[in-house]
VEXDREN-2710 file (C-alpha; in Angstrom, 1 decimal):
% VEXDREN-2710
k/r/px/py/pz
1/UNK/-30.7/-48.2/10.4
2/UNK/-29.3/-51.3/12.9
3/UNK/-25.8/-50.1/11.8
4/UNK/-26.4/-46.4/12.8
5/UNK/-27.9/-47.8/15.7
6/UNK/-25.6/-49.7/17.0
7/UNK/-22.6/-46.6/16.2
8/UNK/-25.1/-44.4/18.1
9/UNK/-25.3/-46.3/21.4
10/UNK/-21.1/-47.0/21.5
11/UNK/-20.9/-43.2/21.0
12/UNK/-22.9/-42.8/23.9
13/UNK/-21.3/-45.3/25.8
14/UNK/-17.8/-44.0/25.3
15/UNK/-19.6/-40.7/26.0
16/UNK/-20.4/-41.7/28.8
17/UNK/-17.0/-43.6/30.1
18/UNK/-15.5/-40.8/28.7
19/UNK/-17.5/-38.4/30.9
20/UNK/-16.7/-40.1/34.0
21/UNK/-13.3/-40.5/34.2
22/UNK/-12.6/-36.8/32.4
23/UNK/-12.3/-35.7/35.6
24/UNK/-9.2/-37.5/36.7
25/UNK/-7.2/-35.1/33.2
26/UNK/-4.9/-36.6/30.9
27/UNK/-1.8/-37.4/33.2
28/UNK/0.6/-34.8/31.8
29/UNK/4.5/-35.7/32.0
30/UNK/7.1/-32.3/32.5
31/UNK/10.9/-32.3/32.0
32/UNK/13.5/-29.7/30.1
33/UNK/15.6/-30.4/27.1
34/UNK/19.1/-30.4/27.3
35/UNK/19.3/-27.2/26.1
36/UNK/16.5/-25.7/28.1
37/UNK/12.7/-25.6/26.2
38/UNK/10.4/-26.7/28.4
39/UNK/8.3/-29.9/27.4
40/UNK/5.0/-31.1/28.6
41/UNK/3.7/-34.4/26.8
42/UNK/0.5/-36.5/27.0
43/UNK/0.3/-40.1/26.1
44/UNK/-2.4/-40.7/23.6
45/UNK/-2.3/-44.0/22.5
46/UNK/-5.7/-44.5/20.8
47/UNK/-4.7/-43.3/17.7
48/UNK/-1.5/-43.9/15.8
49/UNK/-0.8/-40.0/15.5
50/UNK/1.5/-37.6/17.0
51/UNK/0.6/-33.3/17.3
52/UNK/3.9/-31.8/18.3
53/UNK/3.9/-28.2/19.0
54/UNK/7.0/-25.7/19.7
55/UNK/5.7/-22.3/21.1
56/UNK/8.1/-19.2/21.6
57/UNK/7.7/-16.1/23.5
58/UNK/7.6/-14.2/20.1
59/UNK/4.4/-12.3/19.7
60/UNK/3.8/-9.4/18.8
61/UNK/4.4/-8.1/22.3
62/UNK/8.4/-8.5/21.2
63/UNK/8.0/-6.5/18.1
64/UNK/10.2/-3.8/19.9
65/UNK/10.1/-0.8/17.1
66/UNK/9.2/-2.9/14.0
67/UNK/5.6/-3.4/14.3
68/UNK/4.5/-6.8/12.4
69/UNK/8.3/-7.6/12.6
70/UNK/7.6/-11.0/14.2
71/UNK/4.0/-12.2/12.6
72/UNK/5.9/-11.6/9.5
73/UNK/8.9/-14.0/10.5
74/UNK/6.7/-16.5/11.9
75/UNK/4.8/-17.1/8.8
76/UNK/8.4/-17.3/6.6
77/UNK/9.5/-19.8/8.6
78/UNK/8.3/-23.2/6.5
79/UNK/8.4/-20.8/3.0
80/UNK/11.7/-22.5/2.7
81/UNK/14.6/-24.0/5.0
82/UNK/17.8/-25.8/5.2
83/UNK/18.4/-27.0/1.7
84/UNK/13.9/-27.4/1.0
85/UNK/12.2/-24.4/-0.8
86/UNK/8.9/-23.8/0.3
87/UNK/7.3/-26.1/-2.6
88/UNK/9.5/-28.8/-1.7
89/UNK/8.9/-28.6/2.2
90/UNK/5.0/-29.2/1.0
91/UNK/5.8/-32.0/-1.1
92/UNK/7.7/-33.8/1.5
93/UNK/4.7/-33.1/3.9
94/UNK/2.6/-34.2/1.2
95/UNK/4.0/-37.1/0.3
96/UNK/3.5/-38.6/4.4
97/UNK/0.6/-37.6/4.9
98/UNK/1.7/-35.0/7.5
99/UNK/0.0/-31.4/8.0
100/UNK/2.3/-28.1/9.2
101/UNK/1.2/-25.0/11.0
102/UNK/2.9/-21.9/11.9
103/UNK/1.1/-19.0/13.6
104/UNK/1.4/-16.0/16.1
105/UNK/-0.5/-14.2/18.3
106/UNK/0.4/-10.8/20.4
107/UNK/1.8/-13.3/23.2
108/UNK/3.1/-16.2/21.3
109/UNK/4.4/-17.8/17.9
110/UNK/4.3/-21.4/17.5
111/UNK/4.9/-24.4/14.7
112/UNK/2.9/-26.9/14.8
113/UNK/3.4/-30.8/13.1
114/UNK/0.7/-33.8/12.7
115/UNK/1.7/-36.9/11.7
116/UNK/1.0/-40.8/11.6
117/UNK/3.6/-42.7/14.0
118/UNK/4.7/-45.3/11.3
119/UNK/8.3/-44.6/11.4
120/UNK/9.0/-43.1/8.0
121/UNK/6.2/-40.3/8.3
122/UNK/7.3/-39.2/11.6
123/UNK/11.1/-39.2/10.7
124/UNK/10.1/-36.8/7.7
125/UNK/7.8/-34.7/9.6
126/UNK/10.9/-34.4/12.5
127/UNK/13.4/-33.9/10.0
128/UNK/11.1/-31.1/8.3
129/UNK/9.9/-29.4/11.5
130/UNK/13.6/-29.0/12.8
131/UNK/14.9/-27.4/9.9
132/UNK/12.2/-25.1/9.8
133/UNK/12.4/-23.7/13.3
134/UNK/16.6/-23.3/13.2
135/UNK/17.3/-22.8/9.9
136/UNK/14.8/-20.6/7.8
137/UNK/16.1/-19.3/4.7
138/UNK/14.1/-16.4/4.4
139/UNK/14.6/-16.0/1.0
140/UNK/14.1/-11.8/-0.4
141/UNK/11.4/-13.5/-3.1
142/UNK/9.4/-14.8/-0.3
143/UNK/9.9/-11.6/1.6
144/UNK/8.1/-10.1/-1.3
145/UNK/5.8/-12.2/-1.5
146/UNK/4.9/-12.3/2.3
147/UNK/5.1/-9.0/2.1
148/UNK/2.6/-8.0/-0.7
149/UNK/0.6/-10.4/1.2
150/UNK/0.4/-9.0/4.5
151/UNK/0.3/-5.0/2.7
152/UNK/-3.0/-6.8/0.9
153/UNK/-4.3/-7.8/4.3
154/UNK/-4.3/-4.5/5.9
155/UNK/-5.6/-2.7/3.5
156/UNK/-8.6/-5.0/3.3
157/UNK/-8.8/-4.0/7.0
158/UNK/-8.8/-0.4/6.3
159/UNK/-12.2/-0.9/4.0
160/UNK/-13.9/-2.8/7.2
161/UNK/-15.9/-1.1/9.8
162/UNK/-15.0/-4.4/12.1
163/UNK/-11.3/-4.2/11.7
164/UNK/-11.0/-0.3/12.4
165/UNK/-12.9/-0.4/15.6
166/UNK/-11.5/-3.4/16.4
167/UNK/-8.2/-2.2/16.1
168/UNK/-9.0/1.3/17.6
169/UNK/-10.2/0.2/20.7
170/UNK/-6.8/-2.0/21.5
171/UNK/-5.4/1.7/20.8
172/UNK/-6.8/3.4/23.3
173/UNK/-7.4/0.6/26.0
174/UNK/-3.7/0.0/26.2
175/UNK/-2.1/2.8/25.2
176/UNK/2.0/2.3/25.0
177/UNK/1.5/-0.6/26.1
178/UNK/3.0/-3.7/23.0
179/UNK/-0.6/-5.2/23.5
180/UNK/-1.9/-1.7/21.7
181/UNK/-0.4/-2.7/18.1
182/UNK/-1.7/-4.6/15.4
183/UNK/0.2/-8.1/15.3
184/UNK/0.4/-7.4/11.6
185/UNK/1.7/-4.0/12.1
186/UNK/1.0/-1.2/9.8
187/UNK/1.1/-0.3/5.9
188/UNK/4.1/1.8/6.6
189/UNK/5.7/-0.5/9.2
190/UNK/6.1/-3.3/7.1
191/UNK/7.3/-1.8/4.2
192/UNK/10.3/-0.8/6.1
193/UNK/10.6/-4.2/7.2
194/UNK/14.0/-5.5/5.7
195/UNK/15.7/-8.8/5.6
196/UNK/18.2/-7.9/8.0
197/UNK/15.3/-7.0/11.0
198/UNK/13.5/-10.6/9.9
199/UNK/17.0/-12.4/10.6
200/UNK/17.3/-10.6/13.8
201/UNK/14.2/-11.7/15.2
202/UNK/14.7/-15.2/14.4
203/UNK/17.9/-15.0/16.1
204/UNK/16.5/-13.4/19.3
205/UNK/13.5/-15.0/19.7
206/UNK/13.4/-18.1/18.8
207/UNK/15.8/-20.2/21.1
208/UNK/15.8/-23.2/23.6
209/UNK/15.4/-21.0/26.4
210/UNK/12.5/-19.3/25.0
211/UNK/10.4/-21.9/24.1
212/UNK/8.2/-24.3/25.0
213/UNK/7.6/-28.1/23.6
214/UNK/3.8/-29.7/23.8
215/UNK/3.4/-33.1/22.5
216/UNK/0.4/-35.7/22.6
217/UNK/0.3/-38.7/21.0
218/UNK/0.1/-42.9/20.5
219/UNK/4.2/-42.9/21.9
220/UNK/5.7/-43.2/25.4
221/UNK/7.4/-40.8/27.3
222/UNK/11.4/-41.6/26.3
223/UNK/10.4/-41.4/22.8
224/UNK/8.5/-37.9/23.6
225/UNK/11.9/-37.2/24.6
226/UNK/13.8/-38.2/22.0
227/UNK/11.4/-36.3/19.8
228/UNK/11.8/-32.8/22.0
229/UNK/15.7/-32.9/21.9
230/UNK/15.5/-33.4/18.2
231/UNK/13.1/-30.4/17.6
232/UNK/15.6/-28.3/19.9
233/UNK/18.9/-29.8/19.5
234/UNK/19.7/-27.2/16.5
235/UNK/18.3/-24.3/18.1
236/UNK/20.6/-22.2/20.5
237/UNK/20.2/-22.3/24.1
238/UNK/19.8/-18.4/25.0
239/UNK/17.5/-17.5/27.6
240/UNK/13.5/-16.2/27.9
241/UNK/12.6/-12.9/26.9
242/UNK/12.4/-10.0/29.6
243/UNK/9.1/-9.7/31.0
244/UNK/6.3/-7.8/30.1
245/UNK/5.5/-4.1/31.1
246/UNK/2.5/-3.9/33.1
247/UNK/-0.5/-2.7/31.6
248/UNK/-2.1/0.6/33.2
249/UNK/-5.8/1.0/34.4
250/UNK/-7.5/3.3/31.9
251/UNK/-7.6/6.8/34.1
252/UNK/-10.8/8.0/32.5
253/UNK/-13.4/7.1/29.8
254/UNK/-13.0/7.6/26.4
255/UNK/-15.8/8.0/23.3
256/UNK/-13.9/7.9/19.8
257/UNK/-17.1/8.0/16.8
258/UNK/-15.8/6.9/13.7
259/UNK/-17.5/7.7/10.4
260/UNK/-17.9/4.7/8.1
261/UNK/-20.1/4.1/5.3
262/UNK/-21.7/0.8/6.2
263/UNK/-25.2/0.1/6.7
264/UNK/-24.8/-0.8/10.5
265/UNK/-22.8/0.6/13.2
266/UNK/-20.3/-1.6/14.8
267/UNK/-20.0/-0.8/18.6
268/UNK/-16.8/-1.9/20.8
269/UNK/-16.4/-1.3/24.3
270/UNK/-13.3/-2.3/26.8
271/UNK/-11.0/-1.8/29.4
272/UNK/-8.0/-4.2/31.0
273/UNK/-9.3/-7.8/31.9
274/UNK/-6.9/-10.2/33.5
275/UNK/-3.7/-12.5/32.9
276/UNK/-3.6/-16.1/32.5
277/UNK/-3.5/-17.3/36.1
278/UNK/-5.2/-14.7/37.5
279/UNK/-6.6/-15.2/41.2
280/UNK/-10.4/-14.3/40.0
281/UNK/-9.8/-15.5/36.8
282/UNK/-12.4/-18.7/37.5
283/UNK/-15.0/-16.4/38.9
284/UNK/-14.3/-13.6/35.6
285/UNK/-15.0/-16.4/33.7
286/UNK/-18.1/-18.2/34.6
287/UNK/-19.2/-14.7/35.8
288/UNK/-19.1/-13.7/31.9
289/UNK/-20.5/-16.7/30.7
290/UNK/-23.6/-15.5/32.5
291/UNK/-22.8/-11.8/31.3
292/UNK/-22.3/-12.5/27.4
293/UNK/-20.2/-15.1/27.0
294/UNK/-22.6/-18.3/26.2
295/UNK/-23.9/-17.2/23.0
296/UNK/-27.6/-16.4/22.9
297/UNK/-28.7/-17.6/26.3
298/UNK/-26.3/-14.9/27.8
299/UNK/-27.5/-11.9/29.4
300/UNK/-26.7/-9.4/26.8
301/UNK/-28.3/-11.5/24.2
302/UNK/-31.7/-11.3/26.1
303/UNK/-31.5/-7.4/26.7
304/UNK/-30.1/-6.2/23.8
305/UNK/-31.5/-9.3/21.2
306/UNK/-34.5/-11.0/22.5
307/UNK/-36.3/-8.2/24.1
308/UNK/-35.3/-5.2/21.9
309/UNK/-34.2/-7.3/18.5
310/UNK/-31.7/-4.4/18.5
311/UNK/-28.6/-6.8/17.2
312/UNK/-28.6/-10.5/15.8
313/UNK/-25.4/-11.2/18.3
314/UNK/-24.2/-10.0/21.0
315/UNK/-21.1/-10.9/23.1
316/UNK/-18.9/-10.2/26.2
317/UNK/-15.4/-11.8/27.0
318/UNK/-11.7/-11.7/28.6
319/UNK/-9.1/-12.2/26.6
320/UNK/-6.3/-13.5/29.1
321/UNK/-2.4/-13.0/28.8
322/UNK/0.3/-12.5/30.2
323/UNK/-0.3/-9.1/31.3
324/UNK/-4.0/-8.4/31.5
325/UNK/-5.5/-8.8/27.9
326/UNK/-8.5/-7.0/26.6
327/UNK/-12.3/-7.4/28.6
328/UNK/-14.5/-6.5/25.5
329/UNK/-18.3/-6.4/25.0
330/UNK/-19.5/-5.6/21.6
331/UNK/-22.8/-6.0/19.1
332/UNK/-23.7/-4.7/15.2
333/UNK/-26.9/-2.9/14.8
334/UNK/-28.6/-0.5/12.4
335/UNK/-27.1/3.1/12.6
336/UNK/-30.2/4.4/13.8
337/UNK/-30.5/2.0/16.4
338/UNK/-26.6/2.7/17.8
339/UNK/-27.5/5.1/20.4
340/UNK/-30.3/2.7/22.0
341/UNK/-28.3/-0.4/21.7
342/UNK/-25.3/1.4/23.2
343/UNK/-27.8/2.6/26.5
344/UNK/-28.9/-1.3/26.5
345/UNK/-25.5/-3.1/26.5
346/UNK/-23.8/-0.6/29.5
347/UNK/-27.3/-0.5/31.4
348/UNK/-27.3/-4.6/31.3
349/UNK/-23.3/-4.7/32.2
350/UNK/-23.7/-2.3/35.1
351/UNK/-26.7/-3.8/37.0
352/UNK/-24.8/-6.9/36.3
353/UNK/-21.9/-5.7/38.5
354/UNK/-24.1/-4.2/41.1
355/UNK/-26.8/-6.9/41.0
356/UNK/-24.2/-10.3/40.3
357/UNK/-26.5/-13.3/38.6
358/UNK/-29.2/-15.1/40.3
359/UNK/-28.8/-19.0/41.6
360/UNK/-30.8/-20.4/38.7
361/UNK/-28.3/-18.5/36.1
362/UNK/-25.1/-19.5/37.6
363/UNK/-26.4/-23.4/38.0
364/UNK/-27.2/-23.4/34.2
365/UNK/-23.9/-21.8/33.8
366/UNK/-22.0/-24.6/35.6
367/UNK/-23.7/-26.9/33.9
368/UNK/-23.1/-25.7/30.6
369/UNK/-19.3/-25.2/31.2
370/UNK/-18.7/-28.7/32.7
371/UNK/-21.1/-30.2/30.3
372/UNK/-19.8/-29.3/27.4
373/UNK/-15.9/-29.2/29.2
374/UNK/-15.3/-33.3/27.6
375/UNK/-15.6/-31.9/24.1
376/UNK/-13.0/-29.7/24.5
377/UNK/-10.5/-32.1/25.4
378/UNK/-11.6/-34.8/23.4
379/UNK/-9.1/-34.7/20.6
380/UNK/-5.3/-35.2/20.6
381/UNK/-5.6/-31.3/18.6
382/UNK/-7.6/-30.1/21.5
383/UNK/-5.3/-31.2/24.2
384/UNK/-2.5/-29.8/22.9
385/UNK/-3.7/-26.9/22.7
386/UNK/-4.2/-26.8/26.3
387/UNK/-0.9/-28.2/27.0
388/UNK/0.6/-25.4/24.7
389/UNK/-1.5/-23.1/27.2
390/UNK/-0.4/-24.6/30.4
391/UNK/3.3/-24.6/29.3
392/UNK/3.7/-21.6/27.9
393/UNK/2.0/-19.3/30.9
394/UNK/3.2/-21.6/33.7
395/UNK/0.1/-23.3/34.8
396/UNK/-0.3/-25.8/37.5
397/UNK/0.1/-28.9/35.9
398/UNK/-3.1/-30.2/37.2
399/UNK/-5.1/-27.0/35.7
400/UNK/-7.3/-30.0/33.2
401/UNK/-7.9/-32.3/36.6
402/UNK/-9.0/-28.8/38.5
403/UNK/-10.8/-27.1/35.6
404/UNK/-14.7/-28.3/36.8
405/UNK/-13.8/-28.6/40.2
406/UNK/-13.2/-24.4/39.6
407/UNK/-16.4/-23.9/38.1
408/UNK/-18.5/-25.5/40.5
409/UNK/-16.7/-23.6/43.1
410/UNK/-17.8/-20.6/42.1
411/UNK/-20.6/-18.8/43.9
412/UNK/-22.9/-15.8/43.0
413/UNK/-21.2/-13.7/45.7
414/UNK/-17.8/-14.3/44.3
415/UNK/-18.7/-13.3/40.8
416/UNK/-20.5/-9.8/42.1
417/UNK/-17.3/-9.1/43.9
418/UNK/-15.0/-9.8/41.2
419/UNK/-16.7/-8.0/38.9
420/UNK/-17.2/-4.8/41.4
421/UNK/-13.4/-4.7/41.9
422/UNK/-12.0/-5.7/38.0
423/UNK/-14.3/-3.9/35.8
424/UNK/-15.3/-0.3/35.9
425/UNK/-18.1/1.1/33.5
426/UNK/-16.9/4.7/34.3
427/UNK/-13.6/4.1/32.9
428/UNK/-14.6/1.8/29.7
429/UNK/-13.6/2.8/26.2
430/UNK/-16.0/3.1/23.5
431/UNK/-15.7/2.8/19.8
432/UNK/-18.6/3.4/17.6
433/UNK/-18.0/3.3/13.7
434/UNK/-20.6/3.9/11.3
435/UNK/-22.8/6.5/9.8
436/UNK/-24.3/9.5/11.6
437/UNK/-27.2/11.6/11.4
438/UNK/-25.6/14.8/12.5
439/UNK/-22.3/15.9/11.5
440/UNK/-21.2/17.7/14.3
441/UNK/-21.2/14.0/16.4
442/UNK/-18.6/12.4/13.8
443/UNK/-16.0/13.5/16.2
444/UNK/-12.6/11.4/16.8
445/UNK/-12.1/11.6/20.6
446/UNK/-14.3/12.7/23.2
447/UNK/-13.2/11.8/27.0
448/UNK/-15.6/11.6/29.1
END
């Protein structure tokens, strides 16, 4: 009991230290490789460790007419490279204690390394990483085997009420638009998928100029250099990706009712939120903590949960990119119960937008952001995530130092603007997939 004692109170205490010089940010060091990635790198020297992350513009956005074409290359790329299979990439991992992460996202692809600084570890974990991002073997039996993988996936999404309305709604919210697709892409997409289009998007995509390097760990900054040139050395210089289209406002609303033989109805609603570094997008965010974004304490959770016990959760949230990602409220509930639950959630977001929150919710707010803002920096992981964040959509360098600061910044009057002028419930898309009563309503589409 003395011993958990005594761990208890130096928790605290370096809670506390920890707490009161958060605000000052990890000092984060910028510079380009010699062959053009962009590096950002934080020195972490409590821990002998090093996370080292290379992220490429090479989301799904870039799948151009292969849908899935680039989620499917990212995950090949440490299932064998240079002269390593796949199994022996693992052992070599393995065998220094080192972990390895690939993964993709509509915006972004990364690779991701973890590993002890004791010289023989990270020189393995080095020598691994930079084979795998320039020289990928993508061998067919992989392929396959990614392949059958991925086809397995999607049709485990095709039996869940969740996935199809999911998916759905980023239909018909963005429209043409490369944010509308899966980032798997589709059964028949990626069975056309050859070789050939794999090898092309690694060679388009995943170049110096294309890519940004996030590193945090227990070394200084000229071997955080070393380190970059050495992940990017082998890769070729070319350029960034073109940018983005811009997404279009939603003209009207649209209702799409999706039979589904589930037990509850799964309800979606959405329109276009905002981009990373958008002007309001401090106020959009603490606003929607308020709204539905802090778990049962939020708004919605009240109306919809506490009050009606309509839905066990019940959320609201923006989805940031580079063009404006997805604003999306949604909530389960009995199939009987759809209707009514439906009527709660757009009654509680519109008198939110007309009404904004009162004093005493917006001070809890605050202080639940900035109180629980230390935890989400308080591990090398956790930073460079952030850093992968602030490098890849050009944010101020400071963004970490400036984060509370924001948030307390924010008033009540800000937030009921904001929300006036960004989000319109007369132009909102709607999914609802379940079972219904009457037949005739298990239409597809119904604008509004």
């Amino acid at each position: 009991m003395v011993g958990n004692a005594n761990v208890s109170r130096l928790l605290f205490i370096a809670g506390l230290w920890f707490t009161s010089t958060l605000f000052a940010g990890p000092q984060i060091h910028s510079w380009q490789t010699t062959n053009g990635a962009g590096v950002l790198f934080v020195e972490a020297p409590e821990i002998p460790m090093v996370d080292v992350r290379v992220v490429f513009d090479a989301g799904s956005a870039r799948d151009q007419d292969k849908p899935g074409v680039t989620s499917f290359t990212n995950s090949l790329l440490s299932e064998g490279a240079g002269e390593w299979s796949a199994q022996e990439i693992a052992e070599r991992l393995e065998h220094v204690g080192a972990q390895l992460e690939v993964g993709s996202l509509r915006d972004m692809a990364w690779v991701s390394a973890r590993t002890l600084t004791k010289l023989d570890a990270l020189s393995v974990t080095l020598e691994t990483m930079t084979k795998i991002l320039a020289e990928p073997r993508f061998d067919p039996e992989e392929i396959e085997r990614e392949r059958q993988s991925i086809l397995a996936s999607l049709l485990q999404d095709e039996q869940s009420p969740g996935s199809v309305g999911k998916k759905r709604l980023y239909e018909l919210v963005f429209g043409d638009h490369p944010y509308a697709a899966d980032p798997e892409g589709t059964r028949a997409s990626v069975k056309s998928i050859t070789r050939d289009d794999i090898i092309e998007t690694h060679k388009r995509l995943y170049v110096a100029g294309n890519a940004q390097v996030a590193i945090v760990g227990a070394i200084d900054r000229k071997q955080a250099k070393a380190i970059a040139e050495q992940l990017t050395a082998s890769l070729p210089a070319g350029r960034p990706v073109p940018p983005l289209p811009e997404v279009a406002p939603l003209p009207q609303a649209v209702t799409e009712r999706i039979p589904f033989p589930s037990s509850q109805s799964h309800l979606y609603l959405g329109q276009p939120g905002m981009r990373r570094g958008d002007p309001d997008y401090f106020t959009l965010y603490v606003g929607n903590h308020i709204l539905g974004g802090s778990g049962l304490v939020s708004l919605l959770s009240d109306e919809v949960r506490e009050k009606r016990g309509l839905s066990y959760s019940v959320y609201s949230y923006f989805l940031p990119m580079r063009q404006p990602g997805i604003f999306q409220l949604g909530l389960q509930t009995k199939n009987d119960q759809a209707d009514e639950a439906l009527k709660v959630l757009t009654d509680t977001l519109e008198r939110f937008i007309r009404e904004g929150p009162t004093e005493a919710e917006l001070k809890a707010a605050k202080q639940n952001i900035t109180g629980g803002f230390p935890l989400r920096i308080a591990s090398n992981s956790k930073i460079i995530q952030y850093l992968s964040v602030i490098g890849f959509y050009d944010l101020p360098l400071d963004y970490l130092d400036q984060f509370v600061d924001k948030v307390e910044a924010v008033t009540k009057d800000q937030i009921r603007d904001a929300f006036k002028r960004r989000i319109d419930p007369e132009r909102l898309v709607t999914i609802q997939v379940g079972r219904f009563s009457d037949p005739l309503a298990q239409t597809n589409s119904e604008g509004n």
